[in-house]
FIKOL-320833 format. One record per residue (C-alpha): residue number from 1; x negated, y, z negated; chain. Coordinates in Angstrom, 3 decimals, m for minus. Layout:
N
{NUM; {X; Y; Z}; 'A'}
...
end
This chain:
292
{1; {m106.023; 116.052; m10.228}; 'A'}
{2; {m109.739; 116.548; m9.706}; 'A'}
{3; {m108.731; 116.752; m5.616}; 'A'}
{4; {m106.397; 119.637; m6.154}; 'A'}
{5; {m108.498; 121.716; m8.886}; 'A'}
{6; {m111.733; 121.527; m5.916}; 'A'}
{7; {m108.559; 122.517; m3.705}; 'A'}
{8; {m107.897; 125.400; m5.657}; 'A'}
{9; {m111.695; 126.358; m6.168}; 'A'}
{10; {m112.378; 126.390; m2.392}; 'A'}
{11; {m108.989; 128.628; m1.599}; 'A'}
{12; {m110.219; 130.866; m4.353}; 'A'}
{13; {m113.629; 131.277; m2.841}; 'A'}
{14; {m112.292; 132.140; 0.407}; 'A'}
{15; {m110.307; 134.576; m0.906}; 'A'}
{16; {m112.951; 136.322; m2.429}; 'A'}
{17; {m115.089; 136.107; 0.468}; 'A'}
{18; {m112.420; 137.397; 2.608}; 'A'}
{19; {m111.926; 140.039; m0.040}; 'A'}
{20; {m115.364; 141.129; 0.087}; 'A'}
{21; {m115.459; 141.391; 3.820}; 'A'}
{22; {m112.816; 143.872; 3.922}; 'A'}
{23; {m114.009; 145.754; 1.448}; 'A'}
{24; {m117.364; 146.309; 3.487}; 'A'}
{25; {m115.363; 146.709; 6.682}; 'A'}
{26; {m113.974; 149.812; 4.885}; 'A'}
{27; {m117.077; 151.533; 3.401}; 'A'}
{28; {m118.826; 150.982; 6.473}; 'A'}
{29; {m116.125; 153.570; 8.241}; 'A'}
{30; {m116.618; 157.161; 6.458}; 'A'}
{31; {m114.323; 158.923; 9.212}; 'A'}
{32; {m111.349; 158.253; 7.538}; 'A'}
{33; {m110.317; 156.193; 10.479}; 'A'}
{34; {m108.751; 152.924; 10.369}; 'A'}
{35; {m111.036; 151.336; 13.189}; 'A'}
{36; {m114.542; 152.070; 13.875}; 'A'}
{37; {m117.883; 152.020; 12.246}; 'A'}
{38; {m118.512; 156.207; 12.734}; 'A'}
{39; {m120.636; 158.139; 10.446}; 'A'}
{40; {m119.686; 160.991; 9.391}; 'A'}
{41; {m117.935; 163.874; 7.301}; 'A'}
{42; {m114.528; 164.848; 8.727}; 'A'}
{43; {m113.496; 169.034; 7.738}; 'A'}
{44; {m111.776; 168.185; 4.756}; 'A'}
{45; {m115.025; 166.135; 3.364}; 'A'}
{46; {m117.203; 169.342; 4.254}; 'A'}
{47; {m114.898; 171.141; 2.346}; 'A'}
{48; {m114.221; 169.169; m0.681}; 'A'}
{49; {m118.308; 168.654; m1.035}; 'A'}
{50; {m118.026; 172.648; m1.137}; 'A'}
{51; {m121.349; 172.912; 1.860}; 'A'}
{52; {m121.886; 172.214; 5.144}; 'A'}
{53; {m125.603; 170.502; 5.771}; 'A'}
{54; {m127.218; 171.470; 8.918}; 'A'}
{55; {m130.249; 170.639; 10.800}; 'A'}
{56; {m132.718; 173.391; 11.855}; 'A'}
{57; {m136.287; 174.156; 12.336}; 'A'}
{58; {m138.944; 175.060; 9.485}; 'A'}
{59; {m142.022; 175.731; 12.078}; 'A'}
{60; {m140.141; 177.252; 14.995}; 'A'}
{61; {m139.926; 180.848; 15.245}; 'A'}
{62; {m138.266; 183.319; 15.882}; 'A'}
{63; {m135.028; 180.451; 15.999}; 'A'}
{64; {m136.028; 178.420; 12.283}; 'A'}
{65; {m138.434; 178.868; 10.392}; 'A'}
{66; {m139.391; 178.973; 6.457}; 'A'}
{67; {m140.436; 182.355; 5.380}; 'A'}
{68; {m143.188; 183.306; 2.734}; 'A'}
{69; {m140.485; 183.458; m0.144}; 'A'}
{70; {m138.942; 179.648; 1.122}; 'A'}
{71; {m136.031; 181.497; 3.107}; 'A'}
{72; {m134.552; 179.787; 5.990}; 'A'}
{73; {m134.694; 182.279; 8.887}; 'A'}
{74; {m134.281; 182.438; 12.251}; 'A'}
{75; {m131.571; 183.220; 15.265}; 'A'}
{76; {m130.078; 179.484; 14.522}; 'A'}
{77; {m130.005; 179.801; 11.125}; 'A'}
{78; {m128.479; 183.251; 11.230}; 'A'}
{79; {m125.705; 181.875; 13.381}; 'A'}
{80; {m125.379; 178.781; 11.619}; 'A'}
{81; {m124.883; 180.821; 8.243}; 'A'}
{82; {m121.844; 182.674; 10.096}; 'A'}
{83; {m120.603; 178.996; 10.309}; 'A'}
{84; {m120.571; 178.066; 7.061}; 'A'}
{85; {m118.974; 181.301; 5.660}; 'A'}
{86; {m116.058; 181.336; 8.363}; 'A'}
{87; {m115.513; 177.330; 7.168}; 'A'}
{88; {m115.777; 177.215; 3.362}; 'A'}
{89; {m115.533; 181.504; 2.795}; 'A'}
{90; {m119.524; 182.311; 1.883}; 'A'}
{91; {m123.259; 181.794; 3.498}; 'A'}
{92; {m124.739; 180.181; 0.753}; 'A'}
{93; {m122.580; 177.046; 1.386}; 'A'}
{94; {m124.952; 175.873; 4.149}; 'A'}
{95; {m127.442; 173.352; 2.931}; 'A'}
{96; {m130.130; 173.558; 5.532}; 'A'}
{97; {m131.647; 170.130; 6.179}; 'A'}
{98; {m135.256; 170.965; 8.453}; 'A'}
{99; {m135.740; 168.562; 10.651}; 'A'}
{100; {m138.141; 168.476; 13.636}; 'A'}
{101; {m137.586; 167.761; 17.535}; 'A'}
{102; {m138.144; 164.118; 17.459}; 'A'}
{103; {m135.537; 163.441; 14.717}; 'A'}
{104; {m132.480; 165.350; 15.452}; 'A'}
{105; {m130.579; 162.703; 17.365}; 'A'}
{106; {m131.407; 160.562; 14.087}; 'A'}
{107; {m130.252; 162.959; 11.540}; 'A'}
{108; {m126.691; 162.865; 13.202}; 'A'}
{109; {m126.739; 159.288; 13.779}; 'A'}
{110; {m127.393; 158.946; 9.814}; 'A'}
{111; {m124.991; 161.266; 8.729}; 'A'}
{112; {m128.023; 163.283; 7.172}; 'A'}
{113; {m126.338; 166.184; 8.614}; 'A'}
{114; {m123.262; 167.528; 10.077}; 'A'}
{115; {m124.363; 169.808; 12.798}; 'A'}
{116; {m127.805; 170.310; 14.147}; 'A'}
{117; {m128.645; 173.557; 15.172}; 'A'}
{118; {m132.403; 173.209; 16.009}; 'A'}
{119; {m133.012; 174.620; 19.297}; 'A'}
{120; {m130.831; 171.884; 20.913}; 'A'}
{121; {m131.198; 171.945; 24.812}; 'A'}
{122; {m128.424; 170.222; 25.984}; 'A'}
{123; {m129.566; 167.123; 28.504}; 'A'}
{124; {m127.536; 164.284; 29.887}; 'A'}
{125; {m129.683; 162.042; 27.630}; 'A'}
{126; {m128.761; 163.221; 24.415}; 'A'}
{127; {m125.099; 163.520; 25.726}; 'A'}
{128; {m125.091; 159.918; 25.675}; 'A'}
{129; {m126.226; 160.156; 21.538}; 'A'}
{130; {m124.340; 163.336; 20.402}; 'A'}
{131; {m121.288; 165.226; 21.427}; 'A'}
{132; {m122.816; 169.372; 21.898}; 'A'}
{133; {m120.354; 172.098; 21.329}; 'A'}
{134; {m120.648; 174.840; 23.794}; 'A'}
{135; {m123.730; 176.773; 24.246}; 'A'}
{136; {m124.680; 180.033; 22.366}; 'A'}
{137; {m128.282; 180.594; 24.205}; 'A'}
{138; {m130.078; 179.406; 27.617}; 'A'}
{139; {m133.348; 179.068; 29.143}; 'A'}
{140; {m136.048; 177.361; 31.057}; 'A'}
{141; {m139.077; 175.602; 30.401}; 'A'}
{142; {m142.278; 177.455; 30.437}; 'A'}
{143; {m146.292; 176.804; 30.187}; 'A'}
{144; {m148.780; 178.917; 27.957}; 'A'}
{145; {m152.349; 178.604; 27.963}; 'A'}
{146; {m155.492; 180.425; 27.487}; 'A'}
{147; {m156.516; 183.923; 29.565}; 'A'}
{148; {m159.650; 182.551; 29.664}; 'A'}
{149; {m158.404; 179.210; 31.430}; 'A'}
{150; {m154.999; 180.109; 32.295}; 'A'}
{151; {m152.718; 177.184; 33.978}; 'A'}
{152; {m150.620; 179.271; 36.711}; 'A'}
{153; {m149.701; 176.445; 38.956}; 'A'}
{154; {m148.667; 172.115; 37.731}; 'A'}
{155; {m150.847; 171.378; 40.061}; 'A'}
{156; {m153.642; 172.203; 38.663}; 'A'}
{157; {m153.290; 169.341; 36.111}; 'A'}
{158; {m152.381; 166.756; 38.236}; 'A'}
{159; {m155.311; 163.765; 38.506}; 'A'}
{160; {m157.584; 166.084; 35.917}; 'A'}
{161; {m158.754; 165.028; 32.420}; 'A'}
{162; {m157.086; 168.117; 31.193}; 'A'}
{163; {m154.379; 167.568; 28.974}; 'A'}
{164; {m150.647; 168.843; 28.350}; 'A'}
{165; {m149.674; 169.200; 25.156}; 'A'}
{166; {m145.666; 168.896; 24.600}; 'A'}
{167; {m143.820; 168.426; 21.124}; 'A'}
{168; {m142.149; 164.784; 20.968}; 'A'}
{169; {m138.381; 164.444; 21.296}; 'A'}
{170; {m138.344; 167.611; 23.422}; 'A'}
{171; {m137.144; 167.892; 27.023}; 'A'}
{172; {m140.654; 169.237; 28.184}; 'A'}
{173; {m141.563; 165.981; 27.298}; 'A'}
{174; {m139.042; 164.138; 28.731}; 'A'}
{175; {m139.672; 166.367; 32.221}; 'A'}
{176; {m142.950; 165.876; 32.704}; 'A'}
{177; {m142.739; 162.102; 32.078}; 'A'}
{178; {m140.482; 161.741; 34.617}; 'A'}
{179; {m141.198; 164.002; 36.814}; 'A'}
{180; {m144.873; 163.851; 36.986}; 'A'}
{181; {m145.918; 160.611; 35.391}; 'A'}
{182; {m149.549; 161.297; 36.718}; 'A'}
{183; {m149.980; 164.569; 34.083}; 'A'}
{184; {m152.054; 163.457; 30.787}; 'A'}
{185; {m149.353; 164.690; 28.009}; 'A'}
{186; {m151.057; 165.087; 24.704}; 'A'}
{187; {m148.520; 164.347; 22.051}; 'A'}
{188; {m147.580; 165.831; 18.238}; 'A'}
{189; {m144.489; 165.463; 15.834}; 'A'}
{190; {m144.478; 169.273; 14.973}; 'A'}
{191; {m144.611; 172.796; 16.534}; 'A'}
{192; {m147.508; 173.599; 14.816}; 'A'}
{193; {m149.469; 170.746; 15.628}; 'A'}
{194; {m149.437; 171.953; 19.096}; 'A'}
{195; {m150.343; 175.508; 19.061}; 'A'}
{196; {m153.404; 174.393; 17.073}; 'A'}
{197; {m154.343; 172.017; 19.434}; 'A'}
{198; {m154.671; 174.679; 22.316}; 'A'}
{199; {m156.184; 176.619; 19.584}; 'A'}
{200; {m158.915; 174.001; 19.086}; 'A'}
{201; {m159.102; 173.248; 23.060}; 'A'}
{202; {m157.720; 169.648; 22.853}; 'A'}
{203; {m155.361; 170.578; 25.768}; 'A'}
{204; {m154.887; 172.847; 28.792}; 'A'}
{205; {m151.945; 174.258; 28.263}; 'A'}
{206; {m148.589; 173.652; 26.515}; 'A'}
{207; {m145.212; 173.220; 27.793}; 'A'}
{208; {m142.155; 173.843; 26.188}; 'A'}
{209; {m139.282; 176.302; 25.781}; 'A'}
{210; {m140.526; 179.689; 27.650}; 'A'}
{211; {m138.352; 181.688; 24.850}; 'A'}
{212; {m140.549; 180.108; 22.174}; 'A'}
{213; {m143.617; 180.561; 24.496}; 'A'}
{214; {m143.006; 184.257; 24.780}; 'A'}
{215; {m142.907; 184.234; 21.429}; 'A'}
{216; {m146.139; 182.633; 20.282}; 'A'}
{217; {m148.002; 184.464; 22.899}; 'A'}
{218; {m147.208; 187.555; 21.766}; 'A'}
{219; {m148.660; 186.903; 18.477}; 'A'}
{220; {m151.226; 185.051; 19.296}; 'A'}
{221; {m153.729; 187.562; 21.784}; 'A'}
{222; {m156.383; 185.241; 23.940}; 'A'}
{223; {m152.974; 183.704; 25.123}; 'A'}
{224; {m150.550; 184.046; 27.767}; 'A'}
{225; {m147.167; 182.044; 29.367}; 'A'}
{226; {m148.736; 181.803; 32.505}; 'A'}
{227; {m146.056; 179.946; 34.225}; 'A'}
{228; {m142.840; 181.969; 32.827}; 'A'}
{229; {m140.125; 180.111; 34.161}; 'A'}
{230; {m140.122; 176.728; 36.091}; 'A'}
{231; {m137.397; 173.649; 36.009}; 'A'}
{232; {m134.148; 174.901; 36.247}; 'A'}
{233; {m131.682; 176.537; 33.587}; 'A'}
{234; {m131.027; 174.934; 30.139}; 'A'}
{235; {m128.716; 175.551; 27.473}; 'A'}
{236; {m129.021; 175.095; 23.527}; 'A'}
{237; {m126.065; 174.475; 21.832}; 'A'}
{238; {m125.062; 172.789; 18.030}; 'A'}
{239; {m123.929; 168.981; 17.639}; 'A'}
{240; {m122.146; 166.703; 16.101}; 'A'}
{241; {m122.064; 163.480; 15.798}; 'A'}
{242; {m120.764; 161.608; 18.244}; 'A'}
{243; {m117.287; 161.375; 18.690}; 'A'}
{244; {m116.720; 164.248; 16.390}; 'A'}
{245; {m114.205; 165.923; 17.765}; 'A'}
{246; {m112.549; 167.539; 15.098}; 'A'}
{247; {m115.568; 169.252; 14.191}; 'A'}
{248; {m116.610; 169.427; 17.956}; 'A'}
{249; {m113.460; 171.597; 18.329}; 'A'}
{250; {m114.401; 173.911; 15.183}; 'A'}
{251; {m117.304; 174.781; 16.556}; 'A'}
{252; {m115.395; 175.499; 20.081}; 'A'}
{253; {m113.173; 177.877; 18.401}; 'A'}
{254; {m115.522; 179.609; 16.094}; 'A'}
{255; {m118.280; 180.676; 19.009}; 'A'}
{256; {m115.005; 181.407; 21.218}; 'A'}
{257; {m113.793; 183.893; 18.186}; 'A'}
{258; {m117.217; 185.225; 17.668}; 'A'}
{259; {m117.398; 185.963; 21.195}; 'A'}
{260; {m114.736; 188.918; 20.804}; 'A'}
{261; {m117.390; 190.880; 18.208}; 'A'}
{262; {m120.314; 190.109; 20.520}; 'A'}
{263; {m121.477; 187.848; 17.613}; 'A'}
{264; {m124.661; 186.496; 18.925}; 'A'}
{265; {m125.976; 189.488; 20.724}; 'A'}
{266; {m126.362; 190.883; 16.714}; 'A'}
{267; {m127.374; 187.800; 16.114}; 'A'}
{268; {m130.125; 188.481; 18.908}; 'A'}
{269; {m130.551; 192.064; 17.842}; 'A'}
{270; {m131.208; 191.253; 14.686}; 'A'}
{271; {m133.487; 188.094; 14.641}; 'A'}
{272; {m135.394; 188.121; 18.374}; 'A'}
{273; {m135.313; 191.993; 19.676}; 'A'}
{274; {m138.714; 192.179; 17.546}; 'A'}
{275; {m140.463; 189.794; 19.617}; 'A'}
{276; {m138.170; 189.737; 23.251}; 'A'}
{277; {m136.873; 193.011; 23.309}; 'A'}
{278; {m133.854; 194.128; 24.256}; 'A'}
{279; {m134.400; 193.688; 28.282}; 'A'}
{280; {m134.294; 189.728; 27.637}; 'A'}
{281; {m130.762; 189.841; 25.780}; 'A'}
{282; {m128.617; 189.057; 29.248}; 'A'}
{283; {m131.306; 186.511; 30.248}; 'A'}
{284; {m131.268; 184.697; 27.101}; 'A'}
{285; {m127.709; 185.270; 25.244}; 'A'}
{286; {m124.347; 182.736; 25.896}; 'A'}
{287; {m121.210; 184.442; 24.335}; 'A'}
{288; {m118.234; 183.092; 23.422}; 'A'}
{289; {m119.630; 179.365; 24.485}; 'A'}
{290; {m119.632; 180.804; 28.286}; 'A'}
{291; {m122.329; 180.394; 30.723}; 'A'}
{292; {m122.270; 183.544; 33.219}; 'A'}
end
């Protein structure tokens, strides 16, 4: 008698146990999927939570930034509010999640966010993390530094105990690691962390986007990009997390249909012409989620 109630006991356990299991198995997987351990919030989630969270800058402008009154602006954010009223039928929907360069992959990884639209330059690297949409921008890297020190050639910090200063988690970085492993890189978590270091003369020169560059320098007299263009072409474009396809495709569709109002070229006109100009709008602009 005793045998068969222990009997009982032990297939009850295992039951639970085997209950339990499951039960994680299935929280784990927020996709909606039956297989897989994904993260992350399928259309109809985004639209039953009534917003659609997105990753963008707070110290990078003129592309995201937090204005005196606690605004989100910027040429990502402006796009990225188009988003959110073409998905769930108003702007205000978007919860903007700021993030900085070094924690984007991680915010999609997380399921902190659903797209990140921070400046993304699309690299092999991070193709490997994320899935990116097509692209709505491109550019090149560039270097800035001081007119009364200016940096015009890469050689000129090679072997020196000048520093670079780049922004972690960008592709500046990621280039001149590789690519020239003999440059001292000074190193900081946030935009502004860098400009104020070649402010305070702890570095040479910085490298980074030249779009941002432009930017900065322009505001910023005692300063110029004194290397404009150098690397090869980039694109930025939003992402998802990985294997996000239904979202993926969204996005797709949605620059493809902006593309026949010329969306982001008022998108440019009306967040960057102030600081580029208009002569920089073919250089700069991708409609439609074509490369020329």
């Amino acid at each position: 008698m005793r045998k068969g109630m222990k009997f009982t006991t032990l297939l009850l356990a295992l039951s639970l146990l085997l209950i339990g299991l499951a039960g994680c198995a299935g929280a784990g997987n927020t996709n909606g999927s039956s297989s897989g351990s994904a993260k992350f919030a399928s259309i109809e989630d985004i639209k039953k939570n009534g917003k659609i969270r997105i990753g963008v800058f707070a110290d990078k402008p003129p592309f995201g930034y937090v204005d005196s009154e606690g605004k989100n602006q910027g040429f990502d954010v402006y796009i990225a509010k188009r988003f959110a009223k073409d998905l769930l039928g108003d702007e205000s929907k978007v919860e903007f999640v700021l993030v900085d360069a070094a924690s984007r992959v991680a915010y999609l990884e997380s399921n902190k966010v659903d797209i990140i639209m921070a400046n993304f330059t699309v690299t092999d690297e991070r193709k490997e993390k994320v899935d990116f949409a097509n692209p709505y921008m491109k550019l090149s890297f560039g270097i800035v530094s001081p007119d009364s020190a200016p940096i015009t050639t890469i050689d000129q910090l090679k072997g020196s105990d000048q520093k670079l200063i780049v922004a972690k988690g960008t592709t500046a970085e990621t280039y001149f690691t590789k690519n020239y492993p003999d440059i001292k890189l000074l190193k900081f978590d946030q935009y502004t962390e860098i400009f104020s270091a070649l402010k305070d003369k702890r570095g040479a020169a910085i490298a980074n986007d030249n779009t941002e560059l432009i930017a900065w320098a322009k505001a910023n007299p005692g300063f110029t990009v004194s290397i404009p263009a150098f690397g090869g072409q980039d694109t930025i474009a939003p992402a998802v997390a990985k294997g996000n396809k239904e979202l993926l495709d969204w996005i797709n569709n949605e620059l493809a249909t902006l593309g026949k109002e010329n969306f982001v070229h008022k998108a440019y006109k009306d967040t960057l012409t102030s600081v580029y100009g208009e002569g920089f709008t073919d250089q700069l602009v991708v409609e439609g989620g074509k490369v020329n």
